[in-house]
N, C-alpha and C positions, 0 to 999 in steps of 0.2 A: 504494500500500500504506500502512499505518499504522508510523507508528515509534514508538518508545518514549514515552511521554510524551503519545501523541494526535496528535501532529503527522504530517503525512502526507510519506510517504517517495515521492521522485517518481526515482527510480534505476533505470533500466531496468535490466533481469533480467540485457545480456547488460554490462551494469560492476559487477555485483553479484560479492559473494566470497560463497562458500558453504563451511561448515563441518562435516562430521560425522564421529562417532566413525570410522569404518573401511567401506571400502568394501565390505566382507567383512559386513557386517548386514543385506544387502537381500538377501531369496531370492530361488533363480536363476527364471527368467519375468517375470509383470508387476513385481514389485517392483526386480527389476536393471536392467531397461530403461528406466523410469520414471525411475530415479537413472542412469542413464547419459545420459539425456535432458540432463538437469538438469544434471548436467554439463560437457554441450555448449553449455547456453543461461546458462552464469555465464560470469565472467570468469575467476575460478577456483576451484576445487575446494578445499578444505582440510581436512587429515584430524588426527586425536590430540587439540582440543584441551578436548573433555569440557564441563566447566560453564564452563568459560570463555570457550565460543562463546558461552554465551548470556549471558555480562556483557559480550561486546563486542557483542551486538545490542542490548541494552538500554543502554549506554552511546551508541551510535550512531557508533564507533569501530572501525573494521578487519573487521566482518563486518556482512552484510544479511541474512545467513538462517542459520538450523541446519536440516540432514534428519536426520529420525534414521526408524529404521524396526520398533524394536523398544522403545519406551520403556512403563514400568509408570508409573499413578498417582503412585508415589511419586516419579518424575523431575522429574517436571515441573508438580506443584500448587505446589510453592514460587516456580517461577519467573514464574507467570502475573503475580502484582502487581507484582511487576521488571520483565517486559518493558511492560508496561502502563502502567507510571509511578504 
């Protein structure tokens, strides 16, 4: 995968820490299953911590991924040149 900055992230998925707002924002069928998936293939799951998941993946510090499953434009155009470096 890519990390922050360009540099390639070689962390396989299941020592990865995953982060998203609540488990409660994936609709029930494909989208619950998928994040249940996901789940099962991190190391762990981590829920509540909002924009601050994605300054610790752009940091390259305490998280490797954000799911989110309902995010508008305005979530997340700010954060593309952050996590990109």
């Amino acid at each position: 995968g890519i990390r922050s900055g360009g540099g390639i992230c070689r962390k396989e998925l299941k020592e990865s820490m995953m982060y998203a707002t609540t488990p409660h924002m994936f609709h029930p069928g494909e989208e619950e299953e998928k994040f249940r998936r996901m789940c099962q293939a991190v190391k762990r799951p981590l829920y509540g911590a909002d924009c601050y998941a994605y300054a610790l993946v752009a940091s390259g510090f305490g998280a490797d991924l954000v799911v989110e499953a309902d995010l508008g434009l305005y979530d997340y155009c700010a954060l593309v040149p952050v996590v990109e470096g």
